[in-house]
C-alpha positions as CSV (number, residue, x, y, z in Angstrom):
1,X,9.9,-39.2,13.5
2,X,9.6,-40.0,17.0
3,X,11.2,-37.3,18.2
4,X,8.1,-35.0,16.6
5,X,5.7,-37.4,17.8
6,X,5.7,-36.3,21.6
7,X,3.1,-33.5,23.2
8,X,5.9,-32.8,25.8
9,X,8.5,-30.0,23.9
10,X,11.1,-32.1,22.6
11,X,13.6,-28.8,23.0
12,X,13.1,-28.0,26.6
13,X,14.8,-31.2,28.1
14,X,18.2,-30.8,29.7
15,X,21.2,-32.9,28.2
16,X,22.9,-34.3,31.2
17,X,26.3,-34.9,30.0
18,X,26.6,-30.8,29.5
19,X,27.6,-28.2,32.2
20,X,26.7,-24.4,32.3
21,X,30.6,-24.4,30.7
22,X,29.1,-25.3,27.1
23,X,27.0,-21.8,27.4
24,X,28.8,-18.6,26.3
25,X,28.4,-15.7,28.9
26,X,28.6,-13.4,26.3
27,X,25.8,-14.4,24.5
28,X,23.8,-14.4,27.5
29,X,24.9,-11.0,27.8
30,X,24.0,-9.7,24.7
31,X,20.6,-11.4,24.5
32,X,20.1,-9.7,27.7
33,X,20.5,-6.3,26.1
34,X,18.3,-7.2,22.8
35,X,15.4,-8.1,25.8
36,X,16.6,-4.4,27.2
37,X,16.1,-2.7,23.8
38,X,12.9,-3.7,23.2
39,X,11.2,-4.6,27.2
40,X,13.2,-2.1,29.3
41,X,10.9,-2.8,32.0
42,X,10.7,-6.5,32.2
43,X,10.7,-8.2,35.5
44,X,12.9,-11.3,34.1
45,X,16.0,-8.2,33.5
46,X,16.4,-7.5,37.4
47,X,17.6,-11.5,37.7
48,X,21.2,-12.5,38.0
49,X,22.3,-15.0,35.0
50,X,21.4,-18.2,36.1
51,X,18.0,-17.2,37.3
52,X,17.0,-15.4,33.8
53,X,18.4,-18.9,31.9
54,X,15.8,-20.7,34.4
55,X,13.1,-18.4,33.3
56,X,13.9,-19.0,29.6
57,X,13.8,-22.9,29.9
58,X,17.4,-22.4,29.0
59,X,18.9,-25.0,31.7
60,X,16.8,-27.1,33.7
61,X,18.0,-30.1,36.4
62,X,17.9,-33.4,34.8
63,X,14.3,-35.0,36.9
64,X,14.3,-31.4,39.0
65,X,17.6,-32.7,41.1
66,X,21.4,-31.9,40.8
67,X,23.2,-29.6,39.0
68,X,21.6,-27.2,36.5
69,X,22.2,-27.9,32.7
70,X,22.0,-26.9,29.8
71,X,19.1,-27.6,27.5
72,X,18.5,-28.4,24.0
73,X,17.7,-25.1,23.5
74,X,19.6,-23.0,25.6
75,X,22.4,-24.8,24.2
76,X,21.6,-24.3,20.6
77,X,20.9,-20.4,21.6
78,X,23.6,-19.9,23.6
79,X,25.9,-22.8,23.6
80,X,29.6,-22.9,21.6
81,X,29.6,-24.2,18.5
82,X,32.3,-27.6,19.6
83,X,29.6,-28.2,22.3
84,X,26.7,-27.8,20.3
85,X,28.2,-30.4,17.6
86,X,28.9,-33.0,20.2
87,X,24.9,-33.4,20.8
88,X,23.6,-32.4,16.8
89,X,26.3,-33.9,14.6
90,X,25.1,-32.4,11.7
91,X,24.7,-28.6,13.3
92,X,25.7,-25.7,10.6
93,X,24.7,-22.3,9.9
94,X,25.2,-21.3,7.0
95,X,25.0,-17.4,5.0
96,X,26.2,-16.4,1.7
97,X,25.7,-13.3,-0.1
98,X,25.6,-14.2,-3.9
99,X,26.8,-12.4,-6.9
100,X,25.2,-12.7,-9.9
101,X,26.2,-15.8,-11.2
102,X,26.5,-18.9,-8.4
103,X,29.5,-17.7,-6.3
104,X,28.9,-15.9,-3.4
105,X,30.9,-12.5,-2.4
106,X,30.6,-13.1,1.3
107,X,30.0,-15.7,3.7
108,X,29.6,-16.3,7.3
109,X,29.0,-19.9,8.7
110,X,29.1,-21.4,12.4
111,X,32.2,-23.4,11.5
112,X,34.8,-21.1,10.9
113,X,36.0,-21.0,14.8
114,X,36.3,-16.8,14.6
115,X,32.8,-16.4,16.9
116,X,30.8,-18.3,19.3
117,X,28.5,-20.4,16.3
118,X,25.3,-20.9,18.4
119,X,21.9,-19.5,16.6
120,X,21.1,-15.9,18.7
121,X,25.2,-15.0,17.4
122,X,24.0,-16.1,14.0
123,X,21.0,-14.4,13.9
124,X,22.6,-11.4,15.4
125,X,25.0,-11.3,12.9
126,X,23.2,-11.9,9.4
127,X,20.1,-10.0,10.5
128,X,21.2,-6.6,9.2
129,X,23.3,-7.7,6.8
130,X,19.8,-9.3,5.3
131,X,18.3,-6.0,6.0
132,X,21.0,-3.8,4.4
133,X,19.3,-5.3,0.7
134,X,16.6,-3.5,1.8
135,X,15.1,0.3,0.6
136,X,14.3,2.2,3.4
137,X,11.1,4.3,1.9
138,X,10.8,7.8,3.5
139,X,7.7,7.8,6.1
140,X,7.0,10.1,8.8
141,X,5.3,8.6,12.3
142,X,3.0,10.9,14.5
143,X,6.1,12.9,16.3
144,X,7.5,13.6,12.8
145,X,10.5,11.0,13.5
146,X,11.3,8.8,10.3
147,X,10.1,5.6,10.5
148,X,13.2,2.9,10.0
149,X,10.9,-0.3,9.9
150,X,8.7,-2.0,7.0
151,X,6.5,-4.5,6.1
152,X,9.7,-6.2,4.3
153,X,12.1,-5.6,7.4
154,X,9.2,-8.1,9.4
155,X,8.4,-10.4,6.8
156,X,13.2,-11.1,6.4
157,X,13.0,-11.7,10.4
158,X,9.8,-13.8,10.0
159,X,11.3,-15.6,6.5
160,X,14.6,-16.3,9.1
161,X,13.5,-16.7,12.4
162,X,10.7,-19.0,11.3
163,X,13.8,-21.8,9.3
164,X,15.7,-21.1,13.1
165,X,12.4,-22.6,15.3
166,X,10.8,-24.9,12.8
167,X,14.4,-26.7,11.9
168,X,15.7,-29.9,12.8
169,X,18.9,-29.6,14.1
170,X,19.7,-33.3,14.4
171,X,19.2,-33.2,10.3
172,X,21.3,-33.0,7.7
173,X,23.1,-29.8,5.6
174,X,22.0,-27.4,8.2
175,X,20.6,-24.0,7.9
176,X,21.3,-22.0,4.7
177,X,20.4,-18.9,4.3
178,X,21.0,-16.6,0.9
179,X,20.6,-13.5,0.1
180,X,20.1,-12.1,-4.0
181,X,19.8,-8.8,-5.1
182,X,16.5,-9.5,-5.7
183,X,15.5,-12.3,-3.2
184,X,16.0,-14.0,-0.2
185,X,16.3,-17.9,0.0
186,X,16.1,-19.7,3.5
187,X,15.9,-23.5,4.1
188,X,16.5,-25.7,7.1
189,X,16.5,-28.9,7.7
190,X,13.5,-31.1,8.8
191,X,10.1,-31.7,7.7
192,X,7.4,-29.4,7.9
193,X,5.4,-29.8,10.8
194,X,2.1,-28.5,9.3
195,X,0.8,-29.2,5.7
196,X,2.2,-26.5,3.3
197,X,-1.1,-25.7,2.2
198,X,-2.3,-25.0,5.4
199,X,1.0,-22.8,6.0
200,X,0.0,-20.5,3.2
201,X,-3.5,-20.0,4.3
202,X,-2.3,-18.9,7.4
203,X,-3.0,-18.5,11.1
204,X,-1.5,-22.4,12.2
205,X,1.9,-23.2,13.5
206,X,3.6,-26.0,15.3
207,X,7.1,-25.0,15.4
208,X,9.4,-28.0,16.4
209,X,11.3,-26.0,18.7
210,X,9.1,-24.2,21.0
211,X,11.5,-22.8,23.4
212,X,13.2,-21.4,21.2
213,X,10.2,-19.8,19.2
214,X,9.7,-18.2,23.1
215,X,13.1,-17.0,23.3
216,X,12.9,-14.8,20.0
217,X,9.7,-14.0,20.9
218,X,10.9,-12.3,24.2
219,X,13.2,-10.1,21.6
220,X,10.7,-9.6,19.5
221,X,12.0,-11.2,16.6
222,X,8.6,-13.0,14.9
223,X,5.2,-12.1,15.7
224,X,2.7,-14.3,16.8
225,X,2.4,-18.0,16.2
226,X,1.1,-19.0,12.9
227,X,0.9,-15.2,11.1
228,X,4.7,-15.7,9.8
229,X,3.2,-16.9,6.2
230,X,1.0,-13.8,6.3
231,X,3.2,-11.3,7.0
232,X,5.5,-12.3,3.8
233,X,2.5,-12.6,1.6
234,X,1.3,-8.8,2.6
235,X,5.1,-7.1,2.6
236,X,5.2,-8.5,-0.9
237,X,2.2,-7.4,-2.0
238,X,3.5,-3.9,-0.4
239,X,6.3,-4.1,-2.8
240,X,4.6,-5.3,-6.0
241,X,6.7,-8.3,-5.5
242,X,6.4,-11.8,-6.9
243,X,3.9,-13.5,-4.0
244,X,6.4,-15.8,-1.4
245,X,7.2,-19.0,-2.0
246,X,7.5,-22.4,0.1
247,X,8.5,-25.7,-0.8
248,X,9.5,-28.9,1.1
249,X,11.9,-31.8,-0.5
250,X,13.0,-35.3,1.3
251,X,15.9,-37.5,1.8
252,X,17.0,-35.8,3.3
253,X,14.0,-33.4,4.5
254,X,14.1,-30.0,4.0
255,X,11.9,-26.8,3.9
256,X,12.8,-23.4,1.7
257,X,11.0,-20.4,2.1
258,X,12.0,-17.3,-1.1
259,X,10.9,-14.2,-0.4
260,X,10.8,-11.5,-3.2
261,X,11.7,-8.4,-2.5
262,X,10.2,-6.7,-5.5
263,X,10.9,-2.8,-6.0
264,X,12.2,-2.3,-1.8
265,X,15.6,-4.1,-3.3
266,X,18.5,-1.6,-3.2
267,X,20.4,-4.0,-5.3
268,X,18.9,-4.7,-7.9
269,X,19.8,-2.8,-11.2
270,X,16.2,-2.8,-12.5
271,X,14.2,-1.5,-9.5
272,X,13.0,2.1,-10.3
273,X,11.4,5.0,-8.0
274,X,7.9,4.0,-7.7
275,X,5.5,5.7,-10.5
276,X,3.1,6.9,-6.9
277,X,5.8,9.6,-6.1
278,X,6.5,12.8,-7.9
279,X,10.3,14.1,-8.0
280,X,11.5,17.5,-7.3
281,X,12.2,19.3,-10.7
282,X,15.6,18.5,-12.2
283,X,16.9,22.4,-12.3
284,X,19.2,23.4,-10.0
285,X,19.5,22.0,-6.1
286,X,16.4,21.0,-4.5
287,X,14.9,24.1,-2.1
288,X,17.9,26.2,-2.5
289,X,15.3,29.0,-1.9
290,X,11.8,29.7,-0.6
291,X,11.0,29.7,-5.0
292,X,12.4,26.5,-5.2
293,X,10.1,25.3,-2.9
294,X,7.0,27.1,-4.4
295,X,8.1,25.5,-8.0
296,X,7.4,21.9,-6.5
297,X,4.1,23.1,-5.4
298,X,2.7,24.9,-8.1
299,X,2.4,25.3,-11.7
300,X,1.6,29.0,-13.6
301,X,0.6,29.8,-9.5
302,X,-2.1,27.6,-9.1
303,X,-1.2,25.1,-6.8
304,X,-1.4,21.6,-8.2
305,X,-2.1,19.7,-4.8
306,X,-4.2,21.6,-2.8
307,X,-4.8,19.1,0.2
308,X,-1.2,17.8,0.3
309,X,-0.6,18.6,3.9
310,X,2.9,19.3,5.3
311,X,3.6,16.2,6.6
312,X,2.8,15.0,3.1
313,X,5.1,17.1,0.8
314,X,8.2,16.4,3.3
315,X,7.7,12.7,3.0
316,X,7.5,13.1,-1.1
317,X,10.6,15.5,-1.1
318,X,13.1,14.9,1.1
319,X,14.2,11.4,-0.4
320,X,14.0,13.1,-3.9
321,X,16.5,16.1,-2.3
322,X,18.8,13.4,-1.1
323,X,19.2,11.6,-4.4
324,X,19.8,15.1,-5.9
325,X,23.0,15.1,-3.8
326,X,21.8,18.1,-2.1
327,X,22.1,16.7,0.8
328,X,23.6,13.6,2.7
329,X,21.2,12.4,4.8
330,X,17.2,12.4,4.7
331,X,17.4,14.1,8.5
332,X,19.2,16.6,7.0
333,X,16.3,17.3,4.5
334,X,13.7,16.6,6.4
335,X,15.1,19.6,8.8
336,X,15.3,22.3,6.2
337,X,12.2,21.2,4.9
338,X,10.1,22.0,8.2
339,X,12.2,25.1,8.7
340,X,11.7,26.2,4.6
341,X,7.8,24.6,4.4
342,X,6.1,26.9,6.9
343,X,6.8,29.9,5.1
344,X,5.5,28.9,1.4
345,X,2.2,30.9,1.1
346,X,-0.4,28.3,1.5
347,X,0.7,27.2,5.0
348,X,1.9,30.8,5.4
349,X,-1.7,32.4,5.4
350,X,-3.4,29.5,6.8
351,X,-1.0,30.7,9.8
352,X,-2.0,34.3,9.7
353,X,-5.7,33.6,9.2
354,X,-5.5,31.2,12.9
């Protein structure tokens, strides 16, 4: 393909017959705000519009002179979808949410003239919605704050950013994204760029769309180049799930990536509390006294995990107190838990004797 034969970035070159029109303002805007969330402090915020697009090899002048436009990939990131179809005839994002036989119960696809259609809109859009199959297992960070990210949440955004960069756009049956109870299928169009083999190993990328690789990068939507592979293989091993799976078809080209998601599914009817964790006896509601809380502590007195350490014991509770129906949120456990914890007698008398 010649287009993939070049050194130069094939997806950084302005399209001439497009103005700054073809670009959505409100796209800008909101990619603007997901740079804010995540780089409050970088320099490229303080830049009007056009400037920032500049930085982000978004428009360019067609040989540095005349009018700024619009380029490959600032029109694919940004652009409307009638303007985007005019230069890749073949453009479509596709996402379905499947039931379980081969219908799907919800879709969303660039087409369907309600939103803008470019790719950040799309990515915006099915991101959580890929997420929300997810199990958010109860963890603690250093400050006692619950930790909302996993290794799964990285490897969906690495399994759909990666089809976004690496596709061709100029091929056919676009992007199509699904989403299972138990697994999540992404293909795009296009060769891959890099033997598959190599892929799996690890650590080597060539995405075919550079700029645009750069542009989620700036939002912090894939790590670095070449660990994508990597971090799907370790967030399945995480969640004793079937390893990831890659696979490349022609005529028309075409890569699919399936990640499993294993026991972190929240659909799926036969994922089960992992065997690691211990529930909060069944009697009664969980820590409706200070001799509740002993009772998931110790047994005839003795306590059964002597260097389980505060931190610990909330963390293997508090989901447990939830599923009870105790309470309605894990904040609300994890509060009476570090009020109620402190005064069960083995952190009780460690205070006195300090």
């Amino acid at each position: 393909m010649l287009r993939d034969a070049s050194n130069e970035p094939f997806d950084d070159a302005p399209l001439k017959e497009f103005t700054l029109d073809a670009l959505s303002r409100d796209t800008v805007d909101r990619y603007r705000m997901a740079v804010t969330s995540v780089r409050p402090n970088h320099p490229w915020l303080n830049l009007e519009n056009e400037d920032f697009l500049v930085k982000l090899n978004a428009i360019k002048r067609v040989d540095g002179e005349g009018p700024w436009r619009p380029t490959r990939a600032g029109l694919l990131m940004f652009g409307f979808e009638n303007e985007i179809l005019q230069e890749y005839a073949h453009y479509f994002l596709d996402y379905r949410e499947m039931d379980e036989g081969s219908r799907w119960a919800d879709r969303i696809t660039s087409q369907d003239g309600t939103w803008t259609g470019n790719v950040f809109d799309f990515w915006s859009e099915v991101l959580p919605r890929l997420t929300a199959v997810l199990k958010r297992p109860f963890a603690l960070g250093a400050n006692l704050q619950r930790i909302e990210d996993t290794d799964m949440h990285a490897a969906l955004r690495e399994a759909f950013v990666n089809a976004l960069v690496h596709a061709d756009y100029y091929g056919r049956r676009g992007i199509v994204v699904l989403r299972h109870a138990d697994r999540i299928e992404v293909s795009n169009p296009g060769s891959s760029r890099v033997a598959l083999d190599v892929v799996r190993a690890g650590g080597v990328s060539d995405a075919r769309n550079p700029t645009l690789m750069r542009m989620f990068g700036l939002i912090s939507a894939c790590e670095r180049a070449g660990s994508g592979f990597d971090v799907m293989k370790n967030a399945a091993a995480m969640a004793d799930a079937l390893p990831p799976v890659i696979t490349e078809s022609y005529n028309p080209d075409r890569v699919e990536a399936t990640l499993h998601l294993g026991r972190l599914s929240a659909l799926s009817p036969n994922e089960r509390i992992h065997p690691s964790r211990s529930p909060i006896p069944d009697e009664g509601p969980a820590l409706s006294s200070f001799d509740q809380a002993d009772r998931t502590t110790k047994e005839d007195g003795e306590i059964v995990n002597p260097s389980e350490t505060m931190e610990d014991m909330i963390e293997r509770c508090a989901p447990y107190m939830v599923e009870s129906g105790s309470f309605a949120t894990l904040d609300e456990a994890v509060s009476l838990l570090g009020a109620v914890l402190p005064h069960l007698k083995r952190w009780r008398s460690e205070a006195i004797g300090e």
